[in-house]
VOBA-1610 file (N, C-alpha, C; in pm, whole numbers, padded with zeros to 5 digits, always signed):
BEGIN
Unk+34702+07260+11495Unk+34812+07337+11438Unk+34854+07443+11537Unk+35000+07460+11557Unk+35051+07566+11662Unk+34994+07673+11580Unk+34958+07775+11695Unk+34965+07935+11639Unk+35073+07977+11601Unk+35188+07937+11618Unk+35316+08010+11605Unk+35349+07971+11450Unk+35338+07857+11461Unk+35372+07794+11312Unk+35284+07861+11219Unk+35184+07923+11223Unk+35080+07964+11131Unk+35142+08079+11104Unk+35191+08186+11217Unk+35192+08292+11195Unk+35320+08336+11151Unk+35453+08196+11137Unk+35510+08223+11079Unk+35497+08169+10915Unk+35418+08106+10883Unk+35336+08126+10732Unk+35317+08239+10636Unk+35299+08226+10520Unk+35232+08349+10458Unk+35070+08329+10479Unk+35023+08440+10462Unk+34872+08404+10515Unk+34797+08387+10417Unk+34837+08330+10332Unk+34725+08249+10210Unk+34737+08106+10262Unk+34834+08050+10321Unk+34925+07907+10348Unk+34818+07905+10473Unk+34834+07989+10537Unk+34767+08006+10708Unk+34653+07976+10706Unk+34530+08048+10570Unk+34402+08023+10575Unk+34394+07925+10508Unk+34464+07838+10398Unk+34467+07698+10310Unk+34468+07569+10451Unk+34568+07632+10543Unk+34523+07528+10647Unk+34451+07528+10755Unk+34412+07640+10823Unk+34282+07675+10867Unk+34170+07624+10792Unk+34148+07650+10656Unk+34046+07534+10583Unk+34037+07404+10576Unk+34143+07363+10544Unk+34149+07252+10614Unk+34130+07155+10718Unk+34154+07224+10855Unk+34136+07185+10977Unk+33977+07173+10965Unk+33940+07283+10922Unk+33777+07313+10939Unk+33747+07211+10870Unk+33738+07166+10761Unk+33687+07089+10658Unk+33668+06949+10716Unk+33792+06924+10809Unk+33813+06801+10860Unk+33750+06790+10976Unk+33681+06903+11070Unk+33666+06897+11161Unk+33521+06886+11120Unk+33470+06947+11019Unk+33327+06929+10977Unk+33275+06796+10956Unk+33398+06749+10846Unk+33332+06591+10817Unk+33363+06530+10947Unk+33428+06563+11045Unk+33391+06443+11189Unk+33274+06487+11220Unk+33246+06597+11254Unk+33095+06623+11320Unk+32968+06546+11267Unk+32991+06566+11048Unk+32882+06480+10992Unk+32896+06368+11053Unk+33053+06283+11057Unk+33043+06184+11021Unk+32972+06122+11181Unk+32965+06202+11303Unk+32973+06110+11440Unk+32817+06139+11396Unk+32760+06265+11364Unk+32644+06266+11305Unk+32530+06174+11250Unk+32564+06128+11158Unk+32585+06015+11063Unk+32558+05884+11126Unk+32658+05825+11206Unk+32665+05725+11307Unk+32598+05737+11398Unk+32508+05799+11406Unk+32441+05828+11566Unk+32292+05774+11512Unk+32265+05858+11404Unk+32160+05835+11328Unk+32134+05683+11283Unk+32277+05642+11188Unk+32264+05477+11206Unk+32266+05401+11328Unk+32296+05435+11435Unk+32276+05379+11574Unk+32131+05357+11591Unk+32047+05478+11557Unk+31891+05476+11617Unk+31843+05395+11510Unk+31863+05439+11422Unk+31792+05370+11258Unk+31822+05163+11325Unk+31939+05188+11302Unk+31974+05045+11401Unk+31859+04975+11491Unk+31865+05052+11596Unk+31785+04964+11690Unk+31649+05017+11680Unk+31615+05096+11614Unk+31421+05145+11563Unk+31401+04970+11450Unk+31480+04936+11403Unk+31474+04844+11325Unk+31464+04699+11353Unk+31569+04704+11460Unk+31602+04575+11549Unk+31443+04520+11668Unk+31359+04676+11656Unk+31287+04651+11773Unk+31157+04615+11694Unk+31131+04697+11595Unk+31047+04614+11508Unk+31065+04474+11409Unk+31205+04447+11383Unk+31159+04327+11328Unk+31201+04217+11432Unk+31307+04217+11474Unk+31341+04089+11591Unk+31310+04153+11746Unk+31313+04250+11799Unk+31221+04302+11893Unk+31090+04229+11921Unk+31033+04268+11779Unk+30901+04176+11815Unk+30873+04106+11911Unk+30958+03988+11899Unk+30941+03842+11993Unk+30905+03894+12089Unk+30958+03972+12163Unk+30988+03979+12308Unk+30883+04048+12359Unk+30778+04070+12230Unk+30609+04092+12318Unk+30446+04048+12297Unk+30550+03915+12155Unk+30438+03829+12157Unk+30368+03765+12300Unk+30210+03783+12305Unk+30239+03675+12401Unk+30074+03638+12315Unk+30044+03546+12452Unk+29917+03440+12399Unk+29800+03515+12399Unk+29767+03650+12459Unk+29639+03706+12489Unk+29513+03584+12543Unk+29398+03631+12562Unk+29281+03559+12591Unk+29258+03454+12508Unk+29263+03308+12578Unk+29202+03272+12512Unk+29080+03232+12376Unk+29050+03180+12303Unk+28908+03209+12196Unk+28749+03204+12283Unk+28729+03251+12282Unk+28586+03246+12288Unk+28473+03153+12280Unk+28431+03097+12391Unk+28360+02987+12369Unk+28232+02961+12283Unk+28200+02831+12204Unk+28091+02869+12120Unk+27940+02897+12190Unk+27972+02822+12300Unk+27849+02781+12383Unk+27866+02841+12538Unk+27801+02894+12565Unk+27834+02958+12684Unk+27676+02982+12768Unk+27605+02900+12908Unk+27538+02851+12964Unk+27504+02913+13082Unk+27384+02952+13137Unk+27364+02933+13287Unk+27273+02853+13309Unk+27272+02741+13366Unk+27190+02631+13396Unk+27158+02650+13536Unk+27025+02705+13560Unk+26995+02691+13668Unk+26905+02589+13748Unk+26873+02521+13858Unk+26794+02459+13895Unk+26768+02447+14035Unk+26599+02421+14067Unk+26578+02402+14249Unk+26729+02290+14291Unk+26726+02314+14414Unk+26747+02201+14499Unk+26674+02189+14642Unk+26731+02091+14675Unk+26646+02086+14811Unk+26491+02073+14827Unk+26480+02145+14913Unk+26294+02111+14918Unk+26294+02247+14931Unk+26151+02271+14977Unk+26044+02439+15005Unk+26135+02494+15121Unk+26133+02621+15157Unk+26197+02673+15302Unk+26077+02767+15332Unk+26016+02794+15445Unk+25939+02870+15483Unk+25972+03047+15492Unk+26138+03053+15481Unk+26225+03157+15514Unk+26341+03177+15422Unk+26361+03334+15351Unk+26466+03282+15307Unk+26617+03251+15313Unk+26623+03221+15468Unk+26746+03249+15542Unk+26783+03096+15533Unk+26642+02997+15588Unk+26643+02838+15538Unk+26678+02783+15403Unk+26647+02846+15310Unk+26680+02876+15200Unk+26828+02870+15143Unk+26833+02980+15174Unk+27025+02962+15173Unk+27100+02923+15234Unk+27056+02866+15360Unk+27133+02757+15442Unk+27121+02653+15376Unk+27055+02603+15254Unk+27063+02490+15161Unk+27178+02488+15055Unk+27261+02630+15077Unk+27327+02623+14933Unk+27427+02596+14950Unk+27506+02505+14858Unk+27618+02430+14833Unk+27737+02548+14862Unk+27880+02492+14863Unk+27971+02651+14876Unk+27957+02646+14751Unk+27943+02797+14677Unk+27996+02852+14582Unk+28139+02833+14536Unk+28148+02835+14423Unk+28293+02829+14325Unk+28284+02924+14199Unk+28397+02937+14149Unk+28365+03005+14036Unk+28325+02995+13918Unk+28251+02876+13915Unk+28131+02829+13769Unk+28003+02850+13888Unk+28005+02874+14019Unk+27872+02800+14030Unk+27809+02914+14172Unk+27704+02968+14169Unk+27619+03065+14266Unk+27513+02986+14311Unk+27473+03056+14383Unk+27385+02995+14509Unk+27252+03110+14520Unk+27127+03105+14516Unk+27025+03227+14588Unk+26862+03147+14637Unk+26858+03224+14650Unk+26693+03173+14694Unk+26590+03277+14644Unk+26481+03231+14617Unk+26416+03247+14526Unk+26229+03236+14599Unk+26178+03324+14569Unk+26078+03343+14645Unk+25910+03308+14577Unk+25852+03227+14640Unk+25737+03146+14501Unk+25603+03223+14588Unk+25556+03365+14546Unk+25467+03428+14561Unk+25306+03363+14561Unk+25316+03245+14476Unk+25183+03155+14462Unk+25157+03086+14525Unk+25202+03067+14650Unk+25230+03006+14769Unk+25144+03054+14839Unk+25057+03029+14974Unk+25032+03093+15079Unk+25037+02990+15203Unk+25119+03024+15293Unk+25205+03152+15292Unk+25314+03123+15219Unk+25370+03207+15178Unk+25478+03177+15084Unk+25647+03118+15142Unk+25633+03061+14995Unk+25784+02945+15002Unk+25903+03040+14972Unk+26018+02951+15001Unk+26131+03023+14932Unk+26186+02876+14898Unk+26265+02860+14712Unk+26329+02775+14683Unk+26463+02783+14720Unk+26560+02741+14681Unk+26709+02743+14683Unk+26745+02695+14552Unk+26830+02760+14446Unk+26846+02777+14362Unk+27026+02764+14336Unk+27009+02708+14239Unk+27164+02690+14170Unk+27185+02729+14032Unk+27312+02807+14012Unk+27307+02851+13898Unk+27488+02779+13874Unk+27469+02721+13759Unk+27615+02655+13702Unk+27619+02703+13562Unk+27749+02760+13570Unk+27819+02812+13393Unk+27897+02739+13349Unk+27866+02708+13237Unk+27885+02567+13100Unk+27953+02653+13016Unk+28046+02635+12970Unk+28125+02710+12862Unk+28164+02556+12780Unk+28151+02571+12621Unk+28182+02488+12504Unk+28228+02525+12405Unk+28344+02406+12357Unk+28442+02473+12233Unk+28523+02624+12242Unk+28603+02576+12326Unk+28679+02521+12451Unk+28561+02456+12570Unk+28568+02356+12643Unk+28488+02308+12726Unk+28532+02342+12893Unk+28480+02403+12972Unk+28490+02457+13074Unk+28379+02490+13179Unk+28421+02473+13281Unk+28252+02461+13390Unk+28322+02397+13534Unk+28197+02393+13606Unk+28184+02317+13756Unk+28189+02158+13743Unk+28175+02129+13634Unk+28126+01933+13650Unk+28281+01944+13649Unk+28258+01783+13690Unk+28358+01654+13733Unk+28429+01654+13580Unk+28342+01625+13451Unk+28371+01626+13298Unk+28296+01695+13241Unk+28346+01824+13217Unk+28266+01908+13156Unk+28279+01899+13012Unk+28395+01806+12913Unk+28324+01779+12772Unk+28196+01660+12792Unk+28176+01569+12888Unk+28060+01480+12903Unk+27951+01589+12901Unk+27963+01699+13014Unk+27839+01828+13024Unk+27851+01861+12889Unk+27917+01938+12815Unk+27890+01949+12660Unk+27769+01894+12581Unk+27838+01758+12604Unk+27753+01659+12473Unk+27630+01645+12548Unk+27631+01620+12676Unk+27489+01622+12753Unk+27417+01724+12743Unk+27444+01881+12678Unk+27385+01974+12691Unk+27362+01955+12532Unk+27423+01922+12426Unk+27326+01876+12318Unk+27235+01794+12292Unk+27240+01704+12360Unk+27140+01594+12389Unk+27017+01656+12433Unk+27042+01734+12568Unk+26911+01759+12619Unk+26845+01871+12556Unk+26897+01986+12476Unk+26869+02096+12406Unk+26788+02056+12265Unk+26854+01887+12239Unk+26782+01897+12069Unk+26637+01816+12192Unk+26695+01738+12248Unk+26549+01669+12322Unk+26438+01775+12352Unk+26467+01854+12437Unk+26378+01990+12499Unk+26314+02037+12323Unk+26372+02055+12211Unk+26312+02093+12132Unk+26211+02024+12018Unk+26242+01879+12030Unk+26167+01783+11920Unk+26033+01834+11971Unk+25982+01825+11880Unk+25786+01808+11933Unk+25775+01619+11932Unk+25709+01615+12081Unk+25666+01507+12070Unk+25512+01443+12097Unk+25462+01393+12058Unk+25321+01329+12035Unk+25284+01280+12174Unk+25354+01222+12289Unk+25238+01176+12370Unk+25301+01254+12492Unk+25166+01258+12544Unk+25139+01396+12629Unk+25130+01273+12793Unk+25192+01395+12857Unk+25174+01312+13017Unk+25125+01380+13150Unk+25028+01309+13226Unk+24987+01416+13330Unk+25062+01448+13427Unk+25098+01536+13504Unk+25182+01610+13546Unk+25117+01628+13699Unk+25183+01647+13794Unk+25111+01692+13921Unk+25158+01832+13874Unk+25098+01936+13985Unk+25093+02107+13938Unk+25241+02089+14049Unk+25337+02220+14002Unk+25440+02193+14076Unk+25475+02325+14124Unk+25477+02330+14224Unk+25530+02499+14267Unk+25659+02521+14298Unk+25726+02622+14281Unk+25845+02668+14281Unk+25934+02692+14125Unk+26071+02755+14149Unk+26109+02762+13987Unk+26154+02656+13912Unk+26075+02649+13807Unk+26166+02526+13727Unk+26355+02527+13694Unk+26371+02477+13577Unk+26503+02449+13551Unk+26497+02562+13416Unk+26582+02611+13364Unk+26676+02686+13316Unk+26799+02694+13242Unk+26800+02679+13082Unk+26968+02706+13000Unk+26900+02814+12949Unk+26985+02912+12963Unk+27025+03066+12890Unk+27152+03078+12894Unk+27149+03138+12753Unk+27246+03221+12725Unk+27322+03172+12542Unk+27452+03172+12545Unk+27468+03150+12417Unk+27472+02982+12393Unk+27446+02974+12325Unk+27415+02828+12271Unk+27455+02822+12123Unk+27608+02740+12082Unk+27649+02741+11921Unk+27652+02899+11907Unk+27670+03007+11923Unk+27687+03119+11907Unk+27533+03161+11876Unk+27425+03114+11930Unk+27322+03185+11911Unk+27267+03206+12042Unk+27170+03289+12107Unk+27130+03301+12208Unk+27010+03184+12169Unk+26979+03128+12330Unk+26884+03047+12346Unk+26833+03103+12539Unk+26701+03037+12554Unk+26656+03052+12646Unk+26546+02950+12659Unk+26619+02833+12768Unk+26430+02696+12766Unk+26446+02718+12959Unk+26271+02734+12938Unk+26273+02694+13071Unk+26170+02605+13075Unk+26156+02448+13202Unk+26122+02361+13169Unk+26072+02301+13289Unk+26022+02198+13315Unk+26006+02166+13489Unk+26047+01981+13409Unk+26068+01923+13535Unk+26051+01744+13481Unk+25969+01718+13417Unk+25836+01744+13404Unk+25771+01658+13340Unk+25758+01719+13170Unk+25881+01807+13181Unk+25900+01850+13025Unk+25957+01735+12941Unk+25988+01664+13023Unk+26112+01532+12956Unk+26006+01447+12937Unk+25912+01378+13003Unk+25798+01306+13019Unk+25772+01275+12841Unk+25794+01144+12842Unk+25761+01061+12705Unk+25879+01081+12589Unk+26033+01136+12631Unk+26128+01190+12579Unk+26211+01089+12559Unk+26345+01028+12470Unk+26413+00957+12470Unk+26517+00917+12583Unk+26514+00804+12619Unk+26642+00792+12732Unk+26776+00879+12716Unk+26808+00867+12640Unk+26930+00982+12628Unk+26878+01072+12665Unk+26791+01198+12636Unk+26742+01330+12682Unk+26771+01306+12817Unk+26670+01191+12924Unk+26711+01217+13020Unk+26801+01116+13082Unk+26917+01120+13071Unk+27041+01101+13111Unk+27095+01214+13140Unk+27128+01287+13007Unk+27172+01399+12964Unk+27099+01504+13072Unk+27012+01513+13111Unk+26980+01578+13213Unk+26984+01555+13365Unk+27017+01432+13354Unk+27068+01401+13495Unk+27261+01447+13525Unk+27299+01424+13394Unk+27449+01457+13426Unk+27425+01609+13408Unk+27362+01705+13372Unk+27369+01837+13352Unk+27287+01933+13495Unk+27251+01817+13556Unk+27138+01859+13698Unk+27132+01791+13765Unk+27285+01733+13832Unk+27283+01655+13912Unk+27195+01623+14061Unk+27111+01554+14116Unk+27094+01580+14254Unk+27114+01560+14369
//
């Protein structure tokens, strides 16, 4: 509104539209107000319900039921343990390498040692077929545990035997065993231990 035009008004007319202006100028302020607020309300809304998507993702895999370190000799005796680990296969990431020192010895040995991780349900590992390693690691686990009746003589054997630790079906287990633990055992048992300890 011109000033001039106002002030040629009476000034009840002058402040009726001065109120006015104001009144109108107020409800724009609510109203951009208003809209700004539904703008955020808007996309606070948009980001939680269809937003979402855009941060699903797959996370970690589940958790295996069975989860293994199978260790076992290889090779023969080393006088050193430098001979020792010049026996070990390359490492990968299911599978370590060490040597291992047999104090009952004189003079004393050093083995060479392999350690392979078996993961089951999801099936995962170093073998060629690691669901075959699976079922081979049930095989040989219920075998290792039957009691069986005939007993076999054994030569005395030095160095470390063989080795599954760890979770087994979600329970911890721990067998340690040498060959002639299998001795009078079902053919399957040792199969199952030949595919799980290859040589």
């Amino acid at each position: 509104m011109d000033d001039a035009c106002l002030l040629t008004k009476p000034v009840h007319e002058r402040c009726e539209l001065v109120s006015v202006e104001l009144s109108a100028t107020t409800w724009r302020q609510h109203g951009m107000r208003a809209g700004l607020i539904a703008l955020v309300l808007g996309v606070g809304v948009a980001g939680c319900v269809g937003g979402k998507q855009q941060f699903v993702s797959d996370g970690p895999g589940p958790s295996p039921r069975t989860s293994v370190l199978l260790s076992s000799p290889i090779g023969s005796l080393a006088h050193t343990q430098r001979a020792a680990l010049a026996a070990c296969p390359p490492q990968t990431t299911w599978s370590r390498c060490h040597a291992v020192e047999d104090l009952h010895t004189s003079p004393a040995t050093w083995s060479t040692v392999l350690d392979r991780n078996l993961e089951c349900s999801p099936d995962d590992g170093p073998y060629k077929d690691n669901h075959a390693a699976c079922r081979a690691l049930i095989t040989l686990v219920d075998g290792l545990r039957a009691q069986r009746v005939h007993v076999c003589s054994c030569p005395m054997q030095f160095g470390p035997g063989f080795t599954i630790e760890g979770r087994y079906q979600l329970k911890d287990v721990r067998l340690t065993f040498t060959g002639c633990s299998l001795c009078g055992a079902p053919k399957r048992v040792g199969a199952a231990f030949g595919v799980l300890f290859p040589t």
